[in-house]
C-alpha positions as CSV (number, residue, x, y, z in Angstrom):
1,X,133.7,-104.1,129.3
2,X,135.7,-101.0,127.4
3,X,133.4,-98.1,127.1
4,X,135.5,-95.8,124.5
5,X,134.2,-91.7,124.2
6,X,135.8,-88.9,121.7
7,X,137.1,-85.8,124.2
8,X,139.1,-83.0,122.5
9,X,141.7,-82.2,124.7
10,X,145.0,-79.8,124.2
11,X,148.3,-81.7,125.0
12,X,150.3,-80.0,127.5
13,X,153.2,-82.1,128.1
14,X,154.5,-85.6,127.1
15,X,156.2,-88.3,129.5
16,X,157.4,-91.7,128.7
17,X,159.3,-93.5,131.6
18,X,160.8,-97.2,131.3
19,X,159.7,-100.1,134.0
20,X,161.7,-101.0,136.3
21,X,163.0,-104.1,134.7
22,X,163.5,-102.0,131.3
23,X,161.1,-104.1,129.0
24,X,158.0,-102.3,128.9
25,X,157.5,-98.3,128.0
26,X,154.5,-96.3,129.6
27,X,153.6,-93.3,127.8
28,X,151.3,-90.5,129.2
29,X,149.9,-87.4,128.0
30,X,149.3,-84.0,130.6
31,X,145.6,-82.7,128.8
32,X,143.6,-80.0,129.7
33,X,139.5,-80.4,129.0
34,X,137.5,-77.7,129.4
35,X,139.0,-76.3,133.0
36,X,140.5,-79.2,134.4
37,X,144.1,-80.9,133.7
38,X,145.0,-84.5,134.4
39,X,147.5,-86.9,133.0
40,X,146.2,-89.6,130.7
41,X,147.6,-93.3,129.8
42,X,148.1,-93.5,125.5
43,X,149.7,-95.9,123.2
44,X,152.9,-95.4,121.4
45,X,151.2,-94.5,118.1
46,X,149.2,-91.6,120.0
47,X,152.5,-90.6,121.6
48,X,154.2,-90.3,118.6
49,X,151.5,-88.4,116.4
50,X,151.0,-85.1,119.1
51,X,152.4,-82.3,120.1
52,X,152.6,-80.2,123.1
53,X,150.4,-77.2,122.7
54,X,148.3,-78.7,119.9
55,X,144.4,-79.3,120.3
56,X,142.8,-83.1,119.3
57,X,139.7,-85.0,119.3
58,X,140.8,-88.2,121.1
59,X,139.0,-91.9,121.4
60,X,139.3,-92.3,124.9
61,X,138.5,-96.2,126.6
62,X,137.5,-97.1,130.2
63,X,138.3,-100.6,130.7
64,X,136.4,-101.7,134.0
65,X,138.5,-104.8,134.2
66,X,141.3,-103.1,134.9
67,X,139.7,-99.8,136.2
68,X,141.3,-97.6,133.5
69,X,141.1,-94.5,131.7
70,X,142.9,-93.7,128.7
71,X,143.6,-92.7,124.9
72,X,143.4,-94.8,122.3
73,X,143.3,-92.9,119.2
74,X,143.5,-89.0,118.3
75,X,142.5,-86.4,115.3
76,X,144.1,-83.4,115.1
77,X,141.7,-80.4,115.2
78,X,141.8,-78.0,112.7
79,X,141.6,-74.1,112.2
């Protein structure tokens, strides 16, 4: 089952890293919510379309088949 939510967050930093084998790319997102900070799995699309130090409301997803957490879509917030 994929529970999704909508979180606005602030993007700290961006990270992308290659696997091992050099086929796939993993991108991730360091957020801050409220007080707490945590890194966050997103898509390429996401990765693409924020910026460090810039505010947005962002779909997040739990998958329980895979037990993960992570962004799926993203709005940028405005004023």
């Amino acid at each position: 089952m994929r529970i999704t939510g909508l979180s606005r967050m602030t993007v700290l930093t961006k990270n992308e890293t290659k696997s091992k084998d050099g086929q796939n790319t993993y991108y991730k997102l360091g957020v801050m919510c409220a007080d707490e900070v945590g890194m966050l799995s997103c898509n390429e699309a996401v990765y693409k379309n924020v910026d460090a130090g810039s505010t947005y409301d962002f779909e997040t997803v739990y998958n329980d088949q895979y037990k993960s957490f992570g962004v799926s879509n993203c709005r940028p917030v405005k004023g």
